[in-house]
Wavefront OBJ file of the C-alpha trace (Angstrom):
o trace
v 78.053 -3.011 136.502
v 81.614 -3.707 136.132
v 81.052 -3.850 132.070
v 79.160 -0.463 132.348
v 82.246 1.105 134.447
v 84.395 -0.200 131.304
v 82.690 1.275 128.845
v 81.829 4.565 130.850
v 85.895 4.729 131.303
v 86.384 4.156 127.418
v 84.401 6.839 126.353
v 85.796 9.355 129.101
v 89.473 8.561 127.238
v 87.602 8.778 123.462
v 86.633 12.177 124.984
v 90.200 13.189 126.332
v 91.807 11.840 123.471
v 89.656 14.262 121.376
v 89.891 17.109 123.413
v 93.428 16.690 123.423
v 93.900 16.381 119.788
v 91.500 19.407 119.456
v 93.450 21.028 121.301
v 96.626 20.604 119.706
v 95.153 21.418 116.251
v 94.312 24.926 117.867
v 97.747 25.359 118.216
v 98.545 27.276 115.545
v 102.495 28.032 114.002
v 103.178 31.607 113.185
v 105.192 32.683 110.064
v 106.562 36.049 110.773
v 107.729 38.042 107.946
v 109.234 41.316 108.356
v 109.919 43.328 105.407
v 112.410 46.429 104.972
v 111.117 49.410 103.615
v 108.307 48.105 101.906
v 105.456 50.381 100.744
v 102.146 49.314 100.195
v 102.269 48.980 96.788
v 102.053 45.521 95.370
v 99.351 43.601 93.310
v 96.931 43.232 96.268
v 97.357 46.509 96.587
v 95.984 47.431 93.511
v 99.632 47.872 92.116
v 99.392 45.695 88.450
v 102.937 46.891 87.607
v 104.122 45.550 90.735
v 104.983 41.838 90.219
v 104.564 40.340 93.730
v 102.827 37.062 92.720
v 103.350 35.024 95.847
v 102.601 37.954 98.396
v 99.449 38.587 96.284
v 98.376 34.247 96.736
v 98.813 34.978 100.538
v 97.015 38.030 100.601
v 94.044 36.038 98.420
v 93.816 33.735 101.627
v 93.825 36.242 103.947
v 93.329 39.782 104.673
v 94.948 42.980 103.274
v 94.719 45.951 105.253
v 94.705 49.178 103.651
v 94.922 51.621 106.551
v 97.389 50.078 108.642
v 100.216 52.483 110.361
v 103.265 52.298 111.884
v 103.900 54.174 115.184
v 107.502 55.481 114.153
v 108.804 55.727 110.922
v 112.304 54.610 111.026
v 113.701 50.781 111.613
v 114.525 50.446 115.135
v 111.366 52.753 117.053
v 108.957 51.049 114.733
v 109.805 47.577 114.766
v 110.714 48.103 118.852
v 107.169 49.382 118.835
v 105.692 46.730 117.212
v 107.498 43.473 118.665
v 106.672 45.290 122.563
v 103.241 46.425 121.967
v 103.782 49.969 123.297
v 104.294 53.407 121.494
v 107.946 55.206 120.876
v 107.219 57.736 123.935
v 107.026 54.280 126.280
v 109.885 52.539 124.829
v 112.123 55.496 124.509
v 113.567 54.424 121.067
v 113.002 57.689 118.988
v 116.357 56.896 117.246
v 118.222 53.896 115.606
v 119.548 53.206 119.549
v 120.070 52.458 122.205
v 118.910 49.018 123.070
v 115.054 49.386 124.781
v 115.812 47.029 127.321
v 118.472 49.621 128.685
v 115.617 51.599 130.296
v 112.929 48.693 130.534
v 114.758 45.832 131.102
v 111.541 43.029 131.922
v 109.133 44.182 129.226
v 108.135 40.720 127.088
v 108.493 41.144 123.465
v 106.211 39.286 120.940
v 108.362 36.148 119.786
v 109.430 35.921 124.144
v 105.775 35.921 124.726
v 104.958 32.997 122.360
v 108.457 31.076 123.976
v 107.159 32.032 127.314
v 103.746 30.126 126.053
v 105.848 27.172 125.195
v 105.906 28.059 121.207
v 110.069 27.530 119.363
v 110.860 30.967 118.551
v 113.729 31.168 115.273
v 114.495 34.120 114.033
v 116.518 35.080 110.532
v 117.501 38.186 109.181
v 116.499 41.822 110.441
v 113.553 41.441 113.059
v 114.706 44.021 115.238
v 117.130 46.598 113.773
v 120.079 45.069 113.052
v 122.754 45.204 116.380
v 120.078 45.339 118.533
v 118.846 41.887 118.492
v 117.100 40.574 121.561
v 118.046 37.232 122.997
v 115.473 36.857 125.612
v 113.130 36.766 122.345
v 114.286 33.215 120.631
v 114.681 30.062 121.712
v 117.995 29.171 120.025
v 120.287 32.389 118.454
v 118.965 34.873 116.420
v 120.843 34.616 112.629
v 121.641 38.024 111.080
v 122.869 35.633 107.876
v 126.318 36.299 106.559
v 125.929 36.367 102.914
v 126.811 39.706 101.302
v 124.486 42.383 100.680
v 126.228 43.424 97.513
v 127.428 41.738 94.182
v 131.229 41.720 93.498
v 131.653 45.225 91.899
v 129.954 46.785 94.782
v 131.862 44.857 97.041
v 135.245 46.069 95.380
v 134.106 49.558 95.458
v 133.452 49.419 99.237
v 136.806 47.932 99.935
v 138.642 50.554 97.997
v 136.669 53.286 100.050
v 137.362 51.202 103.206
v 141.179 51.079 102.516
v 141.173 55.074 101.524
v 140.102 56.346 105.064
v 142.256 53.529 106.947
v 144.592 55.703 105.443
v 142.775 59.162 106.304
v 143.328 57.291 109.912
v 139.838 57.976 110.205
v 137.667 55.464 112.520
v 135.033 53.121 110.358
v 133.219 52.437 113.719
v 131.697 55.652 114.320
v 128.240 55.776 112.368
v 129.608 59.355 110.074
v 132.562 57.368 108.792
v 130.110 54.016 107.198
v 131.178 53.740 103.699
v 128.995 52.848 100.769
v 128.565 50.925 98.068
v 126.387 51.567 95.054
v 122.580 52.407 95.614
v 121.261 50.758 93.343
v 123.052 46.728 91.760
v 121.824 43.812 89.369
v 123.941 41.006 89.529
v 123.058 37.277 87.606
v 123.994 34.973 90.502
v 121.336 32.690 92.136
v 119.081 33.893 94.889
v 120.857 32.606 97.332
v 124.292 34.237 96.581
v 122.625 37.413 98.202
v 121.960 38.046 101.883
v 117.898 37.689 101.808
v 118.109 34.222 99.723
v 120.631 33.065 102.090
v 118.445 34.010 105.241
v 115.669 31.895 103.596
v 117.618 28.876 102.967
v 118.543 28.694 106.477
v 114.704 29.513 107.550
v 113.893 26.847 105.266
v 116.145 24.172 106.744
v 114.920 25.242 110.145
v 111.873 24.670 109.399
v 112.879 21.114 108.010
v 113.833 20.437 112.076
v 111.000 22.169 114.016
v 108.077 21.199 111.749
v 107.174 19.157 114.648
v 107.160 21.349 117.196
v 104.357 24.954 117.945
v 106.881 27.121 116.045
v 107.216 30.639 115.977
v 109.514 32.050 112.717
v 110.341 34.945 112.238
v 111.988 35.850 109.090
v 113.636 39.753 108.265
v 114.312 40.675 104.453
v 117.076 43.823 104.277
v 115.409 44.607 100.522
v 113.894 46.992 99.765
v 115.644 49.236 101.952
v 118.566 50.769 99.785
v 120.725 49.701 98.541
v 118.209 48.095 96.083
v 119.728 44.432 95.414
v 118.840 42.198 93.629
v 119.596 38.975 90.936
v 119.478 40.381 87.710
v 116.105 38.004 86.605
v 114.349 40.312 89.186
v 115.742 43.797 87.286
v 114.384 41.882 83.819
v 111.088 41.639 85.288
v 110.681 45.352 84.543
v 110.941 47.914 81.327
v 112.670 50.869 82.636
v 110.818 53.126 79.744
v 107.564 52.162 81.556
v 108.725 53.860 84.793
v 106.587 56.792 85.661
v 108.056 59.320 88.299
v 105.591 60.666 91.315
v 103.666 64.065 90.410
v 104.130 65.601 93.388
v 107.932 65.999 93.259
v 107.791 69.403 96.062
v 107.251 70.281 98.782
v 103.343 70.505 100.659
v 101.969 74.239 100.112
v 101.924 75.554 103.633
v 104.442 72.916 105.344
v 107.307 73.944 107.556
v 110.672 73.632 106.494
v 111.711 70.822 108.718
v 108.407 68.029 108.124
v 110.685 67.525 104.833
v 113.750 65.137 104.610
v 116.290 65.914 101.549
v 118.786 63.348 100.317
v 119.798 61.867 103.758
v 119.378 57.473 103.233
v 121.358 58.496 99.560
v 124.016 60.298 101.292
v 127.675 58.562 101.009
v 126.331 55.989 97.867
v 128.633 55.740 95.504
v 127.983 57.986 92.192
v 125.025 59.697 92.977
v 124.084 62.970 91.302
v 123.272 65.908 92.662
v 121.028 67.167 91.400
v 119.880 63.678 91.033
v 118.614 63.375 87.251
v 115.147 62.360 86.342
v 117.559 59.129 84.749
v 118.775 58.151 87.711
v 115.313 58.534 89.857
v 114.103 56.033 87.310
v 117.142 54.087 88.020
v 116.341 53.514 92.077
v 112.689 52.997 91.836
v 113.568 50.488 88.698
v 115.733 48.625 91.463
v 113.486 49.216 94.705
v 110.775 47.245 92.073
v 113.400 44.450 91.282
v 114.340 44.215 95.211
v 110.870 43.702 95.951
v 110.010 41.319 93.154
v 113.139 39.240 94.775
v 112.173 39.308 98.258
v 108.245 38.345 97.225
v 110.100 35.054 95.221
v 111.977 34.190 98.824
v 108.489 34.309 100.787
v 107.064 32.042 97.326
v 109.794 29.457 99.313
v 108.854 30.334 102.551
v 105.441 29.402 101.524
v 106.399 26.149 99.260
v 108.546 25.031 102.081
v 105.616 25.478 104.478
v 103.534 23.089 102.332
v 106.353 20.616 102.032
v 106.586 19.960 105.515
v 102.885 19.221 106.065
v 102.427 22.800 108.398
v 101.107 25.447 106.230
v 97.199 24.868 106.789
v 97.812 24.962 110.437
v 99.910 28.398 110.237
v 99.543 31.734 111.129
v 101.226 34.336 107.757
v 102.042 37.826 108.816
v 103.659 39.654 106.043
v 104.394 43.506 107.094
v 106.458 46.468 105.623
v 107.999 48.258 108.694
v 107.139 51.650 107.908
v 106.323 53.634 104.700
v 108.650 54.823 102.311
v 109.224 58.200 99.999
v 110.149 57.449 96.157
v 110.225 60.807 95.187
v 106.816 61.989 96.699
v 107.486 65.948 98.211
v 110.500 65.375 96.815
v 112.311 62.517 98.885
v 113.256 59.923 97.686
v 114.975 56.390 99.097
v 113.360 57.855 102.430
v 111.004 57.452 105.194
v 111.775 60.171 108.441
v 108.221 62.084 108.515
v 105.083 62.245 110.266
v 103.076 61.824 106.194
v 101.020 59.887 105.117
v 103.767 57.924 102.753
v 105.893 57.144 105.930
v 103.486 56.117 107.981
v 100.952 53.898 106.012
v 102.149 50.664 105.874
v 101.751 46.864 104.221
v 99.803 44.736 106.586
v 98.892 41.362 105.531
v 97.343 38.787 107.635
v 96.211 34.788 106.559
v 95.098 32.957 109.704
v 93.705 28.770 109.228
v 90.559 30.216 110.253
v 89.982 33.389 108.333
v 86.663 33.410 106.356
v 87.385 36.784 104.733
v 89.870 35.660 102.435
v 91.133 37.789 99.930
v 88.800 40.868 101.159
v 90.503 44.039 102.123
v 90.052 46.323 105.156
v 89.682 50.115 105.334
v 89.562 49.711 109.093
v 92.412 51.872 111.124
v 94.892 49.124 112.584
v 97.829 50.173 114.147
v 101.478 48.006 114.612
v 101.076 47.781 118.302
v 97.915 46.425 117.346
v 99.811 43.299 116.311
v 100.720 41.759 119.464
v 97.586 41.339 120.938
v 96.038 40.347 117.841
v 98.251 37.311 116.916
v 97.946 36.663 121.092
v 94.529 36.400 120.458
v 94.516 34.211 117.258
v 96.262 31.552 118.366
v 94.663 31.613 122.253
v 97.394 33.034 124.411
v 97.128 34.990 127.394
v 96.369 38.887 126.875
v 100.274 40.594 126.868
v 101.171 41.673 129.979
v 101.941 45.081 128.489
v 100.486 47.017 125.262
v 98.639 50.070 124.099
v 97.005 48.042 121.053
v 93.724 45.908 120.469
v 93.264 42.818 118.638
v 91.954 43.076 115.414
v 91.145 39.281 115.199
v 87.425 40.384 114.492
v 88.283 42.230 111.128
v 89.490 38.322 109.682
v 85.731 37.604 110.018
v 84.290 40.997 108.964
v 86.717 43.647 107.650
v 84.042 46.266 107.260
v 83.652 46.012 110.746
v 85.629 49.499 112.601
v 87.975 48.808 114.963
v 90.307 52.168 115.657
v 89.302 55.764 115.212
v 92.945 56.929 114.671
v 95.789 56.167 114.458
v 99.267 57.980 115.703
v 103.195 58.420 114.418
v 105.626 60.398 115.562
v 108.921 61.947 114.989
v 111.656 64.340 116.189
v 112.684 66.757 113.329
v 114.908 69.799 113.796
v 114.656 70.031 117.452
v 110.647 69.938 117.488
v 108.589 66.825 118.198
v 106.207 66.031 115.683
v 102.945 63.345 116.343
v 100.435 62.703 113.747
v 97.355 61.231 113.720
v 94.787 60.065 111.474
v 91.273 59.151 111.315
v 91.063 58.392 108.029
v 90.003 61.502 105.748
v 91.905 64.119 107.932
v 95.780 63.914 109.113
v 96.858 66.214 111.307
v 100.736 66.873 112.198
v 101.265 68.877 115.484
v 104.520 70.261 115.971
v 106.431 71.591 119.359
v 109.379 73.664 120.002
v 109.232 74.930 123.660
v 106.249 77.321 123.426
v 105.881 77.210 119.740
v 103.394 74.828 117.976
v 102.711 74.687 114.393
v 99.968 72.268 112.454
v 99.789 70.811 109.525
v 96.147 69.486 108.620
v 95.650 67.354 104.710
v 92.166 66.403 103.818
v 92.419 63.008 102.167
v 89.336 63.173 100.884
v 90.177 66.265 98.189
v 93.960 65.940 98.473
v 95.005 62.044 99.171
v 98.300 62.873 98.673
v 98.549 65.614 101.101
v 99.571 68.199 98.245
v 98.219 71.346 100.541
v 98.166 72.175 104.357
v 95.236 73.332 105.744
v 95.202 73.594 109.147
v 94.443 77.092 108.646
v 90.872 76.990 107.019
v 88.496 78.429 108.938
v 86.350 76.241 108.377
v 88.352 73.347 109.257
v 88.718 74.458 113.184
v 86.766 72.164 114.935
v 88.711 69.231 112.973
v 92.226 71.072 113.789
v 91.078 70.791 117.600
v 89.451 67.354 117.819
v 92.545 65.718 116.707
v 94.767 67.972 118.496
v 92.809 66.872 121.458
v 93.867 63.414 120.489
v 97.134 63.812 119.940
v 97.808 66.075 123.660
v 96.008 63.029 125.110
v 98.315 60.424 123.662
v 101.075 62.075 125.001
v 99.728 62.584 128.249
v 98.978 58.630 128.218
v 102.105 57.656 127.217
v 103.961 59.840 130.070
v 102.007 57.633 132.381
v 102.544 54.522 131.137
v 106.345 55.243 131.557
v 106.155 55.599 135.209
v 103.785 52.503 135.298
v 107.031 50.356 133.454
v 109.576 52.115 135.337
v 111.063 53.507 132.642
v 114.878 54.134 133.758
v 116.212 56.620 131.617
v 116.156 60.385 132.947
v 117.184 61.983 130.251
v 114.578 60.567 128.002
v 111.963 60.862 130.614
v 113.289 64.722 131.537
v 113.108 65.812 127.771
v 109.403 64.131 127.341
l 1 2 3 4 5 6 7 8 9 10 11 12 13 14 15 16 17 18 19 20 21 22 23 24 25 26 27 28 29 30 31 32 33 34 35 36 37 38 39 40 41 42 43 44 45 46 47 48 49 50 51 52 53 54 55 56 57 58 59 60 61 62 63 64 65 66 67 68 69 70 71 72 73 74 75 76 77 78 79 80 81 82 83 84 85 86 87 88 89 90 91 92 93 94 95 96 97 98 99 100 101 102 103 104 105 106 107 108 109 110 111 112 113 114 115 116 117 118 119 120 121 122 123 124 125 126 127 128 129 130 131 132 133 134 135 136 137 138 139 140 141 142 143 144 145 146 147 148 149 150 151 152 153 154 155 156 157 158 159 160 161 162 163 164 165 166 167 168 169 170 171 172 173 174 175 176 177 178 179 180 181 182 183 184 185 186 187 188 189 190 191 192 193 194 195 196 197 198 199 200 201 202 203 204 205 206 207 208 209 210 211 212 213 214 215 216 217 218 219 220 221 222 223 224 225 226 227 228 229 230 231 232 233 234 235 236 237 238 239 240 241 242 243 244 245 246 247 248 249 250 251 252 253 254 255 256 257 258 259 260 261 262 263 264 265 266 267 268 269 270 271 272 273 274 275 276 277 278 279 280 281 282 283 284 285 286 287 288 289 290 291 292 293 294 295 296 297 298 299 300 301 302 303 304 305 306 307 308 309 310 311 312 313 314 315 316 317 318 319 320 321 322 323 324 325 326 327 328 329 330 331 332 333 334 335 336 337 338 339 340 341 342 343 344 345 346 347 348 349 350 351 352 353 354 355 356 357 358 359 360 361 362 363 364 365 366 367 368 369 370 371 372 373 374 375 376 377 378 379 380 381 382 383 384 385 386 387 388 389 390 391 392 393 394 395 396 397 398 399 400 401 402 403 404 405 406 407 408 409 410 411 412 413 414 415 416 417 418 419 420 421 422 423 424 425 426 427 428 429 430 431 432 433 434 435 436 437 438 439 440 441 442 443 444 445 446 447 448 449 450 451 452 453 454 455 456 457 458 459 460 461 462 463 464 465 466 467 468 469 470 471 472 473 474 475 476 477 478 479 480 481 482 483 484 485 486 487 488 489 490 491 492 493 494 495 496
């Protein structure tokens, strides 16, 4: 009897001891990789010109998702959006600032949900917009990275600029006063002389001392936003003669005056043309390709240094662009600030240890605040607290599976309040001005580059009010959920 208890009290530990280490394999680590300004065009993408070689391996072990949108397209309201779960209307960033936690001061971000859940959160580089960092969100101090942005020349040029309205007496703190370097530098210094390879090294030797630990990492890469930076190897990489400018260089037949942004991002960089010259548009998309090309060889080290330390088939990859991006299309170019299609379709890669649709694509809608839950849900945390998005876990099994039906952006533009949404063939842009309201409506499935607005077609009507049911009801849904949060800020809450 005694011999039986033994052996009975054996296999009860055998069975703990693999529960336990079960258990702790399900604990996946999350590599969080947050990408300025990137469109979604790289190899995976279908982009051959586009040399992104190690974003391409991830996205051949996981998923790529083609219709994946960003709820605001600037820095600071999408990536707010995205790291709380809840749409621009709820957070109240519509701008660059202020902070969100001025007006909802207890709302749990992504990376403070996973350190709530006992994961190390480290964070490197832009995550959220730079000078807005969050604290409550990492486990040790977020690192911006000090190395500069620009070669030497640029450098010099800034200085000068710098020192000529000290002079002026003129104030460099206030945002109209920023001076600018060149938009566009090659420079033949190692990757690591620049601000992205320097955020990597230190990711890297973080990595080195929490490889032990249920790590969350985030890591931010400035490029491509402009100025496009890069080591010269990068700039080699491409054939400037090769370099085809978009067709659609105007404006959509039929759009309003103020859905278009002109030259704003290339305002204040030094020698730019105006009228710029078909030269020098040749010139930034030549270095928005070499930027990219040098921030997919930092997240080739990411990766390598994931392998090294004996974690990367137990981790989570996210790789994401934060919002779309203009490069001459209508006419913009270095740009993002509308409620298009270009602006608000994003990159959206996913590689889990357990996805079995690797190297598939999804046409399913998925939306950024679709992100919390969904890495929540991968690696078995509680459901956030907070959110307006679904996991789209299910689409790493079966990507032809449908998840959303649409999906929304928004954006102030001369004083009336644009929202968007999609459902896939149709996007329709409501405007509002007081009383006024004006619609935009592009059928993707005649004009995919939304060439002509038709919200007027007759024919068309019942489309123009479905969605424009959708859209009122958003907004009506978000005003709610602001109360619900206690959203603090009057003024925001007055003009909404």
């Amino acid at each position: 009897m005694k011999f039986r208890f033994i052996q009975n009290a054996i296999l009860l530990l055998m069975v703990a001891l693999c529960h336990s280490a079960y258990s702790q394999k399900k604990k996946y680590n999350v590599l969080f990789i947050a990408i300025d300004n990137l469109r979604p065009q790289l190899g995976c993408y279908g982009f051959s010109n586009v040399k992104s070689p190690n974003i391409d391996k991830v996205a051949s072990e996981g998923v790529v998702f083609e219709k994946a949108y960003c709820q605001q397209a600037l820095c600071s309201p999408s990536r707010t959006s995205l790291l709380t779960g809840l749409n621009p209307d709820v957070t109240g960033i519509i701008t660059i600032g202020p902070h969100f936690r001025d007006s909802l001061p207890n709302i749990v971000t992504l990376p403070q949900h996973f350190k709530n859940n006992g994961y190390f959160t480290q964070g490197f580089g832009k995550i959220f917009h730079g000078g807005l960092d969050d604290p409550r969100s990492w486990s040790v101090p977020h690192d911006q990275g000090k190395n500069p942005r620009y070669a030497p020349e640029g450098q010099a040029i800034i200085e000068t600029k710098r020192q000529e309205k000290i002079k002026q007496g003129l104030d460099l703190t206030l945002r109209e006063n920023r001076v600018f370097g060149p938009p566009v530098e090659s420079y033949d210094a190692a990757d690591n002389y620049f601000l992205d390879g320097g955020n990597t090294e230190n990711a890297l030797k973080a990595l080195a001392k929490i490889k032990d630990s249920t790590f969350f990492l985030a890591v931010g890469f400035s490029n491509p936003h402009i100025p496009y930076i890069s080591p010269k190897k990068y700039w080699d990489l491409y054939d400037r003669s090769q370099i085809k400018l978009p067709d659609n260089q105007y404006a959509p037949e039929g759009a309003p005056a103020w859905a278009l942004q002109s030259l704003d991002e290339l305002n204040g960089y030094h020698n730019v043309p105006k009228p710029l010259t078909d030269d020098f548009k040749r010139e930034l998309i030549h270095g928005y390709l070499a930027a990219t090309s040098y921030v997919d060889a930092q997240i080739g080290l990411l990766i390598d240094g994931l392998k090294k330390n004996g974690v990367y088939e137990n981790t989570v990859i996210v790789i994401f662009g934060d919002h779309g991006y203009q490069l001459g299309q209508h006419g913009m170019w270095s740009n993002k600030h509308t409620n298009y299609e270009t602006s608000a379709r994003v990159t959206l890669i996913v590689k889990t240890p357990e996805t079995k649709a690797k190297g598939q694509k999804s046409a399913s809608i998925v939306q950024f605040v679709d992100l919390y839950p969904t890495l929540s849900d991968i690696v078995g945390l509680p459901k956030p607290a907070q959110g307006h998005g679904q996991s789209f876990k299910p689409l790493l099994t079966n990507p032809k599976k449908k998840l959303n039906t649409y999906a929304f952006s928004q954006y102030l533009k001369g004083g009336y309040y644009g929202y968007s949404v999609t459902d896939g063939r149709y996007r329709l842009v409501q405007w509002k001005k007081g009383n006024e309201t004006v619609l935009e409506l592009y059928d993707h499935t005649s004009d995919p580059d939304e060439n002509k607005n038709v919200a007027g077609n007759p024919a068309l009507k019942a489309v123009v009010a479905s969605l424009t049911a959708q859209i009122n009801q958003r907004i009506e849904n978000d005003k709610k959920d602001r109360k619900i949060l206690g959203h603090t800020s009057q003024a925001f809450n007055s003009e909404k």
